[in-house]
PDB file of N, CA, C and O in Angstrom:
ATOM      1  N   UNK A   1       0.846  -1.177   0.000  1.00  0.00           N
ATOM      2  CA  UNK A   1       0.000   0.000   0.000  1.00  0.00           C
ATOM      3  C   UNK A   1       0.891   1.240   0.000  1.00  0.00           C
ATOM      4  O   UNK A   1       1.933   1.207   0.655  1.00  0.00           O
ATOM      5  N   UNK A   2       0.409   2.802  -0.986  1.00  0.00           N
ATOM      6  CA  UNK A   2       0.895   3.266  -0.815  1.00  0.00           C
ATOM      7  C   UNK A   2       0.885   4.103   0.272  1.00  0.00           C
ATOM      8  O   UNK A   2      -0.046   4.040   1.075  1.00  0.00           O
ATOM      9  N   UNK A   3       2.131   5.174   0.463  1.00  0.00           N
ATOM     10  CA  UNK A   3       1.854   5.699   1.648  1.00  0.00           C
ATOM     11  C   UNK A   3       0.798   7.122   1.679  1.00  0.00           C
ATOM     12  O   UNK A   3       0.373   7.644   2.709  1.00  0.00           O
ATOM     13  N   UNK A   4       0.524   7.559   0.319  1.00  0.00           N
ATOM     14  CA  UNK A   4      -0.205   8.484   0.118  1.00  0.00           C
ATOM     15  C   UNK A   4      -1.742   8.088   0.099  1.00  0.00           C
ATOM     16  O   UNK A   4      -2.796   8.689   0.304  1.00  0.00           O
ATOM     17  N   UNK A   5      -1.341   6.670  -0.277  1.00  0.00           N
ATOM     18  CA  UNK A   5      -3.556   6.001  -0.138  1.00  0.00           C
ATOM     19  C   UNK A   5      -3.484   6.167   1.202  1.00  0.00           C
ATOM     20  O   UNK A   5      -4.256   7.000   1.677  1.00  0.00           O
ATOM     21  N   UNK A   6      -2.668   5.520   2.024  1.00  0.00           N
ATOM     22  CA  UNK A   6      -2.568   5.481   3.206  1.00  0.00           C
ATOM     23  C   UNK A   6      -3.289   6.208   3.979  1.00  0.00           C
ATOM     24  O   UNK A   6      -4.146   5.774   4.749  1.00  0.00           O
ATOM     25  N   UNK A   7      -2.916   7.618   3.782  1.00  0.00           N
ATOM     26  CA  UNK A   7      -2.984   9.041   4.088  1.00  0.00           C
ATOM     27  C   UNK A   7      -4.289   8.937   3.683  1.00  0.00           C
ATOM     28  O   UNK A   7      -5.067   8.367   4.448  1.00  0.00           O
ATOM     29  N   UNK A   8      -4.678   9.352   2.675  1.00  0.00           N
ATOM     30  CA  UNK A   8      -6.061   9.459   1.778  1.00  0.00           C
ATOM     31  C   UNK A   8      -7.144   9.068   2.142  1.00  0.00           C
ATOM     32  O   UNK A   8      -8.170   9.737   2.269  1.00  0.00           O
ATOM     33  N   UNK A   9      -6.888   7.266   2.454  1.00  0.00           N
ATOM     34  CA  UNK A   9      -7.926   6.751   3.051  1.00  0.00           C
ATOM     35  C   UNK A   9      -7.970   6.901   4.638  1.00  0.00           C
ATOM     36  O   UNK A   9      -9.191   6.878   4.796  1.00  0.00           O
ATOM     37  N   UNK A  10      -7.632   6.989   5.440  1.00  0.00           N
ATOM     38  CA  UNK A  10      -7.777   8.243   6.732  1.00  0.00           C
ATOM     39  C   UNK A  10      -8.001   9.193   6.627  1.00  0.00           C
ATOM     40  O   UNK A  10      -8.687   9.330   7.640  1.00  0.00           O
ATOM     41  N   UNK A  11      -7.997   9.868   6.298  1.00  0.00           N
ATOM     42  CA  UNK A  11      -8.092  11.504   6.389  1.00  0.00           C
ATOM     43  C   UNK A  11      -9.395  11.246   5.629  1.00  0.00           C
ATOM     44  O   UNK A  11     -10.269  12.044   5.967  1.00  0.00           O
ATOM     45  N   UNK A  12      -9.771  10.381   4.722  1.00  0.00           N
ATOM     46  CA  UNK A  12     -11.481  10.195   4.322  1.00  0.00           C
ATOM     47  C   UNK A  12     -12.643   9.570   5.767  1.00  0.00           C
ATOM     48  O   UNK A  12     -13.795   9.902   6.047  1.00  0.00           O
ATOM     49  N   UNK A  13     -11.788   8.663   6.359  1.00  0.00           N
ATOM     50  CA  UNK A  13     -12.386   8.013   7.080  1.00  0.00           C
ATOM     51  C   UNK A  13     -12.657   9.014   8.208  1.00  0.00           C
ATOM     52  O   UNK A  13     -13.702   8.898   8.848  1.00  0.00           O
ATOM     53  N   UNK A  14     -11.974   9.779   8.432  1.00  0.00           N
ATOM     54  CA  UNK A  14     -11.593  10.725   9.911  1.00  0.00           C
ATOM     55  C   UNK A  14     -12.951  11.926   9.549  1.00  0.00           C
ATOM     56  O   UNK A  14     -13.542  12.507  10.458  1.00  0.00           O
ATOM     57  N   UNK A  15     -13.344  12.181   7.745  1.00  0.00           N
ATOM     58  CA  UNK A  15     -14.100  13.281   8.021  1.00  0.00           C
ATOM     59  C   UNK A  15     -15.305  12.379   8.124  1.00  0.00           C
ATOM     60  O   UNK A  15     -16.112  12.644   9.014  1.00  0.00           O
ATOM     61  N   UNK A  16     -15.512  11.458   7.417  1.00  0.00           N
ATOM     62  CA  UNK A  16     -16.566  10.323   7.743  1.00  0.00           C
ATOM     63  C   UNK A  16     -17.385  10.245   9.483  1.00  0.00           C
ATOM     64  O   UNK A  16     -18.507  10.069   9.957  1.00  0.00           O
ATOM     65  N   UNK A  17     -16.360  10.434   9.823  1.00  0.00           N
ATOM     66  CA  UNK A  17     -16.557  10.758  11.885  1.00  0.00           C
ATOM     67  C   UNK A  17     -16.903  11.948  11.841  1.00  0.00           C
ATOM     68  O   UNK A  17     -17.610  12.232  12.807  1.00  0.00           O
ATOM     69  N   UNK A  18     -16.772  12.564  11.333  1.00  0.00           N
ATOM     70  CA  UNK A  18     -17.156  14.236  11.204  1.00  0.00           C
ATOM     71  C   UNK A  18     -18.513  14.618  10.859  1.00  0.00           C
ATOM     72  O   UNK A  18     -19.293  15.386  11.421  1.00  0.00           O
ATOM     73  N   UNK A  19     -18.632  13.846   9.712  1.00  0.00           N
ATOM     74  CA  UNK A  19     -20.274  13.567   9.354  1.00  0.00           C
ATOM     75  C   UNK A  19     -20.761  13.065  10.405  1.00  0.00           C
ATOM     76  O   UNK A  19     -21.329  14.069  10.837  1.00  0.00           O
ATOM     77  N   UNK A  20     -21.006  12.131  11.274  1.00  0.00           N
ATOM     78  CA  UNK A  20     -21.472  11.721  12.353  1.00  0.00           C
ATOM     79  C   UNK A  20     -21.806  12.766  13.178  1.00  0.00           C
ATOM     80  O   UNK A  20     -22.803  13.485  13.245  1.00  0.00           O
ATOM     81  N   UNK A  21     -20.714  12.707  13.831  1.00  0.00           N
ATOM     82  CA  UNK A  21     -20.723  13.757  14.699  1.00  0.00           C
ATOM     83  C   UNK A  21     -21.923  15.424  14.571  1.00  0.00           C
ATOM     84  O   UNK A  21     -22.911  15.732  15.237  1.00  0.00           O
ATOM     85  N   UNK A  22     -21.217  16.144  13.413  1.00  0.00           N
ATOM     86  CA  UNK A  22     -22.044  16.981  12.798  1.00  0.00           C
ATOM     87  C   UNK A  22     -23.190  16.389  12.805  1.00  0.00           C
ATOM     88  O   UNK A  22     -24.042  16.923  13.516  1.00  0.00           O
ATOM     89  N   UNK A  23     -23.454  15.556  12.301  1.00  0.00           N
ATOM     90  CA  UNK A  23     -25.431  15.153  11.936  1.00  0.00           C
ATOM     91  C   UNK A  23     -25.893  14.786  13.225  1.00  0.00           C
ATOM     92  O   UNK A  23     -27.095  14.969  13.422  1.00  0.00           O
ATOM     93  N   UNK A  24     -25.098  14.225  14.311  1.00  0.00           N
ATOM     94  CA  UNK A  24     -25.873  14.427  15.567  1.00  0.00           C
ATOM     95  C   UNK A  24     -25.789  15.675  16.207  1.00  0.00           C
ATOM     96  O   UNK A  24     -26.488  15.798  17.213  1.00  0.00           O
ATOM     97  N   UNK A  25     -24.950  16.832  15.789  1.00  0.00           N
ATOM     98  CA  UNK A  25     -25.318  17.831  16.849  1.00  0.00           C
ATOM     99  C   UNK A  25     -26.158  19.112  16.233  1.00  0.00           C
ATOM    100  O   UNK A  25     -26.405  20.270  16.571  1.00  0.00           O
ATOM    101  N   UNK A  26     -26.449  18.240  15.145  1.00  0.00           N
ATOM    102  CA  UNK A  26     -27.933  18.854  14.343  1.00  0.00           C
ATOM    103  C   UNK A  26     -27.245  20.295  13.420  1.00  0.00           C
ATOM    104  O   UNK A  26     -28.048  21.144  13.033  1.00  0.00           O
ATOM    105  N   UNK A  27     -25.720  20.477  13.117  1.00  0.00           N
ATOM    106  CA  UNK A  27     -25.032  21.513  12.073  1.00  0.00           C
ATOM    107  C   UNK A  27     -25.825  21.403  11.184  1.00  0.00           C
ATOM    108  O   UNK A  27     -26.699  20.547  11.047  1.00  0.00           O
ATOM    109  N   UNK A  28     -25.490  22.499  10.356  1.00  0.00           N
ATOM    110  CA  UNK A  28     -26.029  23.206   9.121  1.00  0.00           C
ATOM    111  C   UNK A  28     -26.308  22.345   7.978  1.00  0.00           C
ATOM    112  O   UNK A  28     -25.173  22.438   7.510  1.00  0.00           O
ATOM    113  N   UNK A  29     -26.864  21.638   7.215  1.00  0.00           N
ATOM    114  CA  UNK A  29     -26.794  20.976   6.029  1.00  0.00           C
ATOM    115  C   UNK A  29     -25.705  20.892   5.021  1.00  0.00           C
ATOM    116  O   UNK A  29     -25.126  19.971   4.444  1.00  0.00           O
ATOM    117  N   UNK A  30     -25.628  22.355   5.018  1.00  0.00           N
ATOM    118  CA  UNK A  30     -24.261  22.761   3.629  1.00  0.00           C
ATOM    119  C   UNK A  30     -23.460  21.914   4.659  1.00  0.00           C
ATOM    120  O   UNK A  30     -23.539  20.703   4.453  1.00  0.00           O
ATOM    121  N   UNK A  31     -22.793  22.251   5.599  1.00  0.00           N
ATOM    122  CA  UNK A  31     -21.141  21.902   6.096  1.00  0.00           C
ATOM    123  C   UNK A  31     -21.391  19.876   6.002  1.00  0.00           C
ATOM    124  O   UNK A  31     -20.601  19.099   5.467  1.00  0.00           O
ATOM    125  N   UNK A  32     -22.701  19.510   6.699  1.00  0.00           N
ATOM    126  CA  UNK A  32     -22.570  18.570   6.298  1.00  0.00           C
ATOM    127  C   UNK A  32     -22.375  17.887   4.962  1.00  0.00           C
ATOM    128  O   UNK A  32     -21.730  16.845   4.845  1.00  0.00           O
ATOM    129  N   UNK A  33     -22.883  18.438   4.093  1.00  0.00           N
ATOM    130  CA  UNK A  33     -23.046  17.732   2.283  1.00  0.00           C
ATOM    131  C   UNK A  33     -21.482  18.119   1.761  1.00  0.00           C
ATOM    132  O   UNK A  33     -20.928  17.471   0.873  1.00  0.00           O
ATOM    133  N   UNK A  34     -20.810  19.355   2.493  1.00  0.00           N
ATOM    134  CA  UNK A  34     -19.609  20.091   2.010  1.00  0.00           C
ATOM    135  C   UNK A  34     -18.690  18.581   2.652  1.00  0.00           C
ATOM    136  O   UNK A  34     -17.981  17.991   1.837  1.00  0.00           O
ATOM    137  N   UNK A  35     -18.756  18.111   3.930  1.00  0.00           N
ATOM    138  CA  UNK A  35     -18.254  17.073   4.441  1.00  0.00           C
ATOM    139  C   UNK A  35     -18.053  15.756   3.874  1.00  0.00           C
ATOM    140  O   UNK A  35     -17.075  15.021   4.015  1.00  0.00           O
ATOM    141  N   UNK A  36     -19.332  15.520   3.079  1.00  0.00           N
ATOM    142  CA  UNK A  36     -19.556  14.000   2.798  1.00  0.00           C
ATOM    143  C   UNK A  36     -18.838  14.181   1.022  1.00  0.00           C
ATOM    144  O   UNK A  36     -18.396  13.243   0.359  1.00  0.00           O
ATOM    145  N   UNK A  37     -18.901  15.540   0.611  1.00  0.00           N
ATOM    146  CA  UNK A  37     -18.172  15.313  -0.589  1.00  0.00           C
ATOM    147  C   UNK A  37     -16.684  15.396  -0.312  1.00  0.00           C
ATOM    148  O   UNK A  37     -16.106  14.676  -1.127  1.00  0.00           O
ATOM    149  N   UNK A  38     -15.945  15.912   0.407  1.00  0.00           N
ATOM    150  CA  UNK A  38     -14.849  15.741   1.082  1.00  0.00           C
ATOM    151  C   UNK A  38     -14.299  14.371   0.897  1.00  0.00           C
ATOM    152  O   UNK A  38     -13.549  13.899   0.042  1.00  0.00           O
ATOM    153  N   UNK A  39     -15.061  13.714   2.257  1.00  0.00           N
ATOM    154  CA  UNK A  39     -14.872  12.227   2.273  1.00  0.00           C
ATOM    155  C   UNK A  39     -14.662  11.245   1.363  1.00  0.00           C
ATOM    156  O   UNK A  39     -13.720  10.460   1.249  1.00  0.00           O
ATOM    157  N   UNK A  40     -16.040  11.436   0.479  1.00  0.00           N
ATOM    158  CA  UNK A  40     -15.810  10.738  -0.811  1.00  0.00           C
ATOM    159  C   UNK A  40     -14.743  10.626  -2.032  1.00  0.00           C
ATOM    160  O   UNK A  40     -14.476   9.640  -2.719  1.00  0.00           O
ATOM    161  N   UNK A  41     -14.176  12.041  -2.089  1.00  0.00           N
ATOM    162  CA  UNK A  41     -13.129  12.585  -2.575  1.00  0.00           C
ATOM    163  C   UNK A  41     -11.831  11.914  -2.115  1.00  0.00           C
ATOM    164  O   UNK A  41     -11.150  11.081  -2.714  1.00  0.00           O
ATOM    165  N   UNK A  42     -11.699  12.318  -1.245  1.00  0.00           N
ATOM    166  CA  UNK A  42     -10.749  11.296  -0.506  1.00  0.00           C
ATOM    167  C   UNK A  42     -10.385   9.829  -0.036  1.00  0.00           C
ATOM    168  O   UNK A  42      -9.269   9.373   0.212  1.00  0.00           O
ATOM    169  N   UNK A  43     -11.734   9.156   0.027  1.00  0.00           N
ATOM    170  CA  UNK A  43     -11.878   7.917   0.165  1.00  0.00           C
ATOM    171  C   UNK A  43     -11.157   7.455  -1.382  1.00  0.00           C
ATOM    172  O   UNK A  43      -9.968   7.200  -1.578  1.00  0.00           O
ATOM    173  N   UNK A  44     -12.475   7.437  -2.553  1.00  0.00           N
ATOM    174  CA  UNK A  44     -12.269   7.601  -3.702  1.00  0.00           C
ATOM    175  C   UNK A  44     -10.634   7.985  -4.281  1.00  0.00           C
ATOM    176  O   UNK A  44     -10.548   7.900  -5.506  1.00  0.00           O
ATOM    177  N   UNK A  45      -9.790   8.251  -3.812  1.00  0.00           N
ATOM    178  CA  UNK A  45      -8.468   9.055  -4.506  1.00  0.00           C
ATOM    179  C   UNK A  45      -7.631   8.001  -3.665  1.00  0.00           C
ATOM    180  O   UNK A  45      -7.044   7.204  -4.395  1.00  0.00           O
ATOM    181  N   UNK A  46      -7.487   7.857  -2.672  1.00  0.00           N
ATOM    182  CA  UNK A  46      -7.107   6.556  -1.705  1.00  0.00           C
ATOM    183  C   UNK A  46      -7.310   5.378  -2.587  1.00  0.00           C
ATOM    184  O   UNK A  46      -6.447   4.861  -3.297  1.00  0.00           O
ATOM    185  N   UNK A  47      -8.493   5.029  -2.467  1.00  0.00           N
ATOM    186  CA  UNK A  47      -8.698   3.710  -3.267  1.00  0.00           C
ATOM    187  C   UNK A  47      -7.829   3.530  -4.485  1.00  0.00           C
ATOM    188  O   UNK A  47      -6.847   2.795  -4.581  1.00  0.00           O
ATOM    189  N   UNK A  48      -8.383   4.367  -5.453  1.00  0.00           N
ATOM    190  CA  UNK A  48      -7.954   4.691  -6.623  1.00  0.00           C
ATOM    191  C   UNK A  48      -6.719   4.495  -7.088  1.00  0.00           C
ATOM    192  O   UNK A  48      -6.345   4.028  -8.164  1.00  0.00           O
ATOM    193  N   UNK A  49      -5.806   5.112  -5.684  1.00  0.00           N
ATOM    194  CA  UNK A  49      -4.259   4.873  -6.132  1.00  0.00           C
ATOM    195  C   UNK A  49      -3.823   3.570  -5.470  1.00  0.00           C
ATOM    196  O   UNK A  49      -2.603   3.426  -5.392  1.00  0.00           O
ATOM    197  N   UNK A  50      -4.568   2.614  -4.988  1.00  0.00           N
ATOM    198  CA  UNK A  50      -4.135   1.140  -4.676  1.00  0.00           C
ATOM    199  C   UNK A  50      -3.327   0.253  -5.957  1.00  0.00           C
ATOM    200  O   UNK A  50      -3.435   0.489  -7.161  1.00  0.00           O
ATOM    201  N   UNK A  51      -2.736  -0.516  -5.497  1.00  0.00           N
ATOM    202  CA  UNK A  51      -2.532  -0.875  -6.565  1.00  0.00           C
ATOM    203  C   UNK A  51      -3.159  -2.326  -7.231  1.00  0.00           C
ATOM    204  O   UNK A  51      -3.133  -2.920  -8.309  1.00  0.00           O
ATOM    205  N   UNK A  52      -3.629  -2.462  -6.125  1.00  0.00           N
ATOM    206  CA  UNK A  52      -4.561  -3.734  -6.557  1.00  0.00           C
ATOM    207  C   UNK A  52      -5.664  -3.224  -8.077  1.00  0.00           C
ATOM    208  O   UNK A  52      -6.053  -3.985  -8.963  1.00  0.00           O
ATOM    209  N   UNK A  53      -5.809  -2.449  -8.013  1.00  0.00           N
ATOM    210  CA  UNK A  53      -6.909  -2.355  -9.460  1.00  0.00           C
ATOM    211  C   UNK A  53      -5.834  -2.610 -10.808  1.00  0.00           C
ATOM    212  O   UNK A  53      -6.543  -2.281 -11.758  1.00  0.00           O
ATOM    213  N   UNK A  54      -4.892  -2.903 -11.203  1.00  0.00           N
ATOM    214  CA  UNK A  54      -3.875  -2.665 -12.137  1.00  0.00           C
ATOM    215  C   UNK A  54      -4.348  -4.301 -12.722  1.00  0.00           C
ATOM    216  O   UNK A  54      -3.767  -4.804 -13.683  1.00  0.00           O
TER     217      UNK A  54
END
């Protein structure tokens, strides 16, 4: 694995907790949807550079 998916896929997972968090303490919609595209972004770019898909 690389060390930048590495990175990628944490720092996706970490805002993923963020979404949580936020949606239970009832925040704004935007910051949440601004959050979950974040995540995905990052999850997604993590994955992506695995090298298992080759």
């Amino acid at each position: 694995m690389n060390g930048l998916s590495t990175i990628l896929i944490v720092v996706g997972l970490f805002l993923l907790g963020g979404i949580y968090s936020f949606a239970k303490q009832q925040m704004p919609k935007g910051v949440i949807v601004l959050l979950s595209v974040a995540a995905a972004m990052c999850l997604a770019a993590g994955v992506l550079r695995l090298d298992v898909w080759a």
